[in-house]
PAVO-813974 format. One record per residue: y, x, z of N, C-alpha, C, O in turn; residue in three letters. Coordinates in steps of 0.2 Angstrom, whole numbers, plus 5000, padded with zeros to 4 digits. Layout:
BEGIN
  n_north  n_east  n_up  ca_north  ca_east  ca_up  c_north  c_east  c_up  o_north  o_east  o_up  resn
        Y       X     Z         Y        X      Z        Y       X     Z        Y       X     Z   ALA
...
***
This chain:
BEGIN
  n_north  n_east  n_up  ca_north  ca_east  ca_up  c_north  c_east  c_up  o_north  o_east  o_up  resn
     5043    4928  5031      5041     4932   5025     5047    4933  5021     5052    4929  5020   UNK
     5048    4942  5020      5052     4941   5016     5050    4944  5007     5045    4945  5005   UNK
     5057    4945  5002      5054     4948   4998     5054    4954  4995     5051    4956  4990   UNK
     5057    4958  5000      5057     4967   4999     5054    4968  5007     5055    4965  5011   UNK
     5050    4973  5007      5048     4977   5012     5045    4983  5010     5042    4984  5005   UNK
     5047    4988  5015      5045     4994   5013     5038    4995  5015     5035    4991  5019   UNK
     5035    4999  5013      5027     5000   5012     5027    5002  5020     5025    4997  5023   UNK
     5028    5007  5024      5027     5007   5030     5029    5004  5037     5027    5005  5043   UNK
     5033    4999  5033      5035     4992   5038     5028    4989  5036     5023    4989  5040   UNK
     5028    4987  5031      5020     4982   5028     5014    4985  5030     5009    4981  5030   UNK
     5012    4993  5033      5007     4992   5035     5006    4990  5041     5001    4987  5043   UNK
     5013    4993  5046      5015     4992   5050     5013    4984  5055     5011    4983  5060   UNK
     5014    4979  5049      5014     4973   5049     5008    4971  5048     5007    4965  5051   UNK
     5004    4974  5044      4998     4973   5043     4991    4975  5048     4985    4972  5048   UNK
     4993    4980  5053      4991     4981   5058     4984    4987  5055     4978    4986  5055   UNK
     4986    4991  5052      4984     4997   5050     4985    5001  5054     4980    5004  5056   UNK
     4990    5002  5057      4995     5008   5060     4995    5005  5066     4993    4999  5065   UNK
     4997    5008  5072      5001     5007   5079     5009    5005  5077     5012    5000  5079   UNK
     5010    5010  5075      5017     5012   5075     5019    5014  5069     5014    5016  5065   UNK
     5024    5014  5066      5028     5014   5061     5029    5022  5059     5027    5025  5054   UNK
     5032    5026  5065      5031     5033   5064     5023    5038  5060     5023    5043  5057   UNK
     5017    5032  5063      5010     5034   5061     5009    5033  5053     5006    5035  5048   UNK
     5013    5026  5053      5012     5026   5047     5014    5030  5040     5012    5031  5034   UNK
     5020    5031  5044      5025     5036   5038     5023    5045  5038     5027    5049  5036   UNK
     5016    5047  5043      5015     5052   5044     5008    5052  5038     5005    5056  5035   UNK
     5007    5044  5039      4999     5044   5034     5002    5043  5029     5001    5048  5026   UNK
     5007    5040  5025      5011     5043   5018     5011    5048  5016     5008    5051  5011   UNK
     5015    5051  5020      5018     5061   5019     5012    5063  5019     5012    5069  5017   UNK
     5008    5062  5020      5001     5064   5023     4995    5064  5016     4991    5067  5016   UNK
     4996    5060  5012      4994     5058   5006     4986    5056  5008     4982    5059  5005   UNK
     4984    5049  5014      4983     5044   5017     4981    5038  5010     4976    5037  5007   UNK
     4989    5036  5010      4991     5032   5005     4991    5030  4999     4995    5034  4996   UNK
     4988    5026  4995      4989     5028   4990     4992    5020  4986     4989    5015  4988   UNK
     4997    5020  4982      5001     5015   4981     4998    5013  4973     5002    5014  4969   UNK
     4992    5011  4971      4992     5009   4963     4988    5015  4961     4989    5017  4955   UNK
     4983    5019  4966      4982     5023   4963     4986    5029  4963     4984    5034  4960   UNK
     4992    5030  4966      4996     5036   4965     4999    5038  4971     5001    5033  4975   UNK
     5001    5045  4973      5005     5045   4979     5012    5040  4980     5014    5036  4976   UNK
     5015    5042  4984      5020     5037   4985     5025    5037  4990     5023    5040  4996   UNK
     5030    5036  4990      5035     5038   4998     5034    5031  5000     5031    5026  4997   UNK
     5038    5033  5009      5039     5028   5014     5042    5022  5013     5042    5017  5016   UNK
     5046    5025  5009      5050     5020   5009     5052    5013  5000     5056    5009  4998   UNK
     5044    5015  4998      5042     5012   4993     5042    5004  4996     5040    5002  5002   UNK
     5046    5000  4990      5046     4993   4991     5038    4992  4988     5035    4994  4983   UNK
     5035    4986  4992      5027     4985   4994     5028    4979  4988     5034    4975  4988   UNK
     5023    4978  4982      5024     4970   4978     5017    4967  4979     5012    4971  4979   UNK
     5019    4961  4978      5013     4957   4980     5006    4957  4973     5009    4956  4968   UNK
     5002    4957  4974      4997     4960   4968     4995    4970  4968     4989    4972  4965   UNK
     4998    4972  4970      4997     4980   4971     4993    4981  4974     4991    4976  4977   UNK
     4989    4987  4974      4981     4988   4975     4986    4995  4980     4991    4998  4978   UNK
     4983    4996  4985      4982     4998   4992     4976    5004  4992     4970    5001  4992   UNK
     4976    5011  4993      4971     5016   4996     4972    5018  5001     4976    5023  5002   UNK
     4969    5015  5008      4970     5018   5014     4965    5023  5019     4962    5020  5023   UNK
     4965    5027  5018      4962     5034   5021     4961    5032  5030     4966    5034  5033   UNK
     4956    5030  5032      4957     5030   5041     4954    5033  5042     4949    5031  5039   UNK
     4952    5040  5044      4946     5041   5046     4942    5045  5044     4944    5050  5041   UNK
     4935    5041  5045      4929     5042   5038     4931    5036  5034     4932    5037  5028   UNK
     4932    5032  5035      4933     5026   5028     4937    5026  5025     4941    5030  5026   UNK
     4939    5023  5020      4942     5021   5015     4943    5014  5014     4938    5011  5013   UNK
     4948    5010  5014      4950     5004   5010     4951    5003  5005     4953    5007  5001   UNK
     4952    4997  5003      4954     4997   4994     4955    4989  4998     4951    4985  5000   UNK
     4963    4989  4997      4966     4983   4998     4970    4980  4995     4974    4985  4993   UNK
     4972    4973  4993      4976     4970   4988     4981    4964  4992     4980    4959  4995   UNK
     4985    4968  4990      4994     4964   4995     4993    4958  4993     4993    4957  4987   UNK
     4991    4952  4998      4993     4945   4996     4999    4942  4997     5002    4938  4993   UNK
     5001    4945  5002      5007     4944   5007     5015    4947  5008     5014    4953  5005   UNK
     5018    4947  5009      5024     4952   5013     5025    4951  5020     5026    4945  5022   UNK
     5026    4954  5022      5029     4952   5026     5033    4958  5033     5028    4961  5034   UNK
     5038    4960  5035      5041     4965   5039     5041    4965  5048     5044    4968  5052   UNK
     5036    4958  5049      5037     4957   5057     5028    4958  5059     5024    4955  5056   UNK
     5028    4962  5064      5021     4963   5066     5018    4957  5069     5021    4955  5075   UNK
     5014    4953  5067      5013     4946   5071     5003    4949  5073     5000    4955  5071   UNK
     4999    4943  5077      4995     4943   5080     4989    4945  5074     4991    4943  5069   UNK
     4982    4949  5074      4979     4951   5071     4977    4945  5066     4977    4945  5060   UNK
     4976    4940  5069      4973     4933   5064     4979    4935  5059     4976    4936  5053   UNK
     4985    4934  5059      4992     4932   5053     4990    4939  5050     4990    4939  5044   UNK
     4990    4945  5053      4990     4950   5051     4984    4951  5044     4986    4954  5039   UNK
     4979    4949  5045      4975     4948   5039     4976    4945  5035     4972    4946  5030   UNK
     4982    4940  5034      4981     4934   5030     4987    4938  5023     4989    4935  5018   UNK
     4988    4945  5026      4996     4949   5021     4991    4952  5016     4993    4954  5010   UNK
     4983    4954  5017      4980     4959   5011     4971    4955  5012     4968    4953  5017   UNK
     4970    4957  5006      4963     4955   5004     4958    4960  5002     4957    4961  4996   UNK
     4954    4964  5008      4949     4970   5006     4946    4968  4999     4945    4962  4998   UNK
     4945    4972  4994      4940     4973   4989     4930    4972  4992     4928    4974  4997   UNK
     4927    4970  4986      4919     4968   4989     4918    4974  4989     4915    4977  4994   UNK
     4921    4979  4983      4917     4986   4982     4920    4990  4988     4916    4995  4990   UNK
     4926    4989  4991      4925     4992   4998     4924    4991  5003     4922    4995  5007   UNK
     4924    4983  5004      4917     4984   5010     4910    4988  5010     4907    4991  5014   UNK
     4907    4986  5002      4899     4986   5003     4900    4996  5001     4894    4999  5002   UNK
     4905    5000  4999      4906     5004   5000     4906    5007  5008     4901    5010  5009   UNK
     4912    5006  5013      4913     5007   5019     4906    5004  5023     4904    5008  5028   UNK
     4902    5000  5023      4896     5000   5025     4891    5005  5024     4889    5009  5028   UNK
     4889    5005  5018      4886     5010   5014     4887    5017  5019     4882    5018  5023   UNK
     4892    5020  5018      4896     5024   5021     4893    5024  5029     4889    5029  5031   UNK
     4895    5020  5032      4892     5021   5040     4886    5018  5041     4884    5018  5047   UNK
     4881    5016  5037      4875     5016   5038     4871    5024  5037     4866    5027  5038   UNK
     4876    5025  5034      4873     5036   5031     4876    5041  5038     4874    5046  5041   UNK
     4883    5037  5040      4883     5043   5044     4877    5041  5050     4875    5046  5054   UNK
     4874    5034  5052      4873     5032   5057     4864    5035  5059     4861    5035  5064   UNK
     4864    5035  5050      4855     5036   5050     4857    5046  5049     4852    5049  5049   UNK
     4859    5048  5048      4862     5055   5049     4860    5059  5057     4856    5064  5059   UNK
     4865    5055  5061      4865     5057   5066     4860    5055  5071     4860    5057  5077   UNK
     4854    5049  5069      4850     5046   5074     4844    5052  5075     4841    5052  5080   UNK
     4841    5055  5070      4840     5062   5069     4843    5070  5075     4840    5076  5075   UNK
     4848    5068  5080      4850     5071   5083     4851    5068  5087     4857    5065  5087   UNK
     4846    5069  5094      4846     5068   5104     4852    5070  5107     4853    5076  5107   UNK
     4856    5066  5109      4862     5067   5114     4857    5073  5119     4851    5072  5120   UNK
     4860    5077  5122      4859     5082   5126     4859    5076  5133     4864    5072  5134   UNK
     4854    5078  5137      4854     5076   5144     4858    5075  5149     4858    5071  5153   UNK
     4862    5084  5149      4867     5086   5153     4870    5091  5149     4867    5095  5145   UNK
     4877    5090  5153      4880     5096   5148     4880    5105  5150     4883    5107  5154   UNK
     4877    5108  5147      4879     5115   5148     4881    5119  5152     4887    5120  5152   UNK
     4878    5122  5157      4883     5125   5161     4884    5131  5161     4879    5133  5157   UNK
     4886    5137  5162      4889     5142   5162     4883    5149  5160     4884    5155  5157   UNK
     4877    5146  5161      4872     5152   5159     4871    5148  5153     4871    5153  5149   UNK
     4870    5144  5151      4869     5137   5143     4874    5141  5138     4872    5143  5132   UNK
     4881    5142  5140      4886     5143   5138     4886    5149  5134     4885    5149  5128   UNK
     4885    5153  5138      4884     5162   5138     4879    5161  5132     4881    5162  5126   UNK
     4874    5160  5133      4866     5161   5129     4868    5156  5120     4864    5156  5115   UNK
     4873    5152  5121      4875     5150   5115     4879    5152  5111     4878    5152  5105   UNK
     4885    5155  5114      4889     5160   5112     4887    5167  5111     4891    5170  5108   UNK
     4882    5170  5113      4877     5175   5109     4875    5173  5104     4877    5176  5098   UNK
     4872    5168  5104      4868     5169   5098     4872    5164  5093     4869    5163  5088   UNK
     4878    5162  5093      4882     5160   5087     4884    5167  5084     4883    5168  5078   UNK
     4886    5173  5090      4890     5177   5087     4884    5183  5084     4885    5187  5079   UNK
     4878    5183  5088      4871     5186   5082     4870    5182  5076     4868    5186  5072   UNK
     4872    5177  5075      4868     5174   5069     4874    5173  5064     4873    5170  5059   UNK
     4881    5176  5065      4886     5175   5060     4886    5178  5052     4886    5184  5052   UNK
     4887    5175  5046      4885     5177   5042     4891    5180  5038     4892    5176  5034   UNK
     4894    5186  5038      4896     5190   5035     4896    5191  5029     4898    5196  5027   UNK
***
């Protein structure tokens, strides 16, 4: 453990990211959010700071317990930040909606073939709204 680490070491470390480069593309990327505000890569992480991390569909809302600049095993890896209740029971919330969304719509049987194709790209290109 140390006591400066840059924000996309720490996420890095915190096993958010793969790689360090993904991380510093979800910064630049404005992903991250440090306190509520954007933020560079190379922002020093403090312990108490509240974390907005954009994966996806979800969102996290996480609070730095920890420091630390070496990627160790998922167990240790958890033990650096503490999700918020209201992000969980939000990110739940959230994939319980997209899940009852799409239960509403039958995986197709088989995919498409080349007369399927045709007859659907008509009539995308008839029904375009101008």
């Amino acid at each position: 453990m140390t006591d400066k680490v840059r924000l996309d070491k720490w996420l890095w470390a915190a096993r958010f990211y793969k790689t360090r480069s993904l991380c510093k593309q979800a910064i630049e990327g404005g992903k991250i959010k440090y306190d509520g505000a954007n933020c560079k890569v190379s922002k020093e992480v403090q312990i108490g700071a509240m974390l907005t991390i954009r994966q996806g569909w979800d969102e996290r809302i996480v609070e730095v317990i920890a420091l630390s600049d070496q990627r160790r095993g998922a167990p240790e890896a958890q033990l650096l930040y503490q999700e918020t209740e209201a992000s969980i029971a939000a990110r739940q919330q959230t994939a319980l909606q997209r899940k009852l969304t799409s239960a509403g719509m039958a995986a197709p049987q088989t995919r498409p073939n080349k007369k399927d194709r045709r007859q659907i790209h008509r009539f995308k290109q008839d029904n375009q709204f101008e």
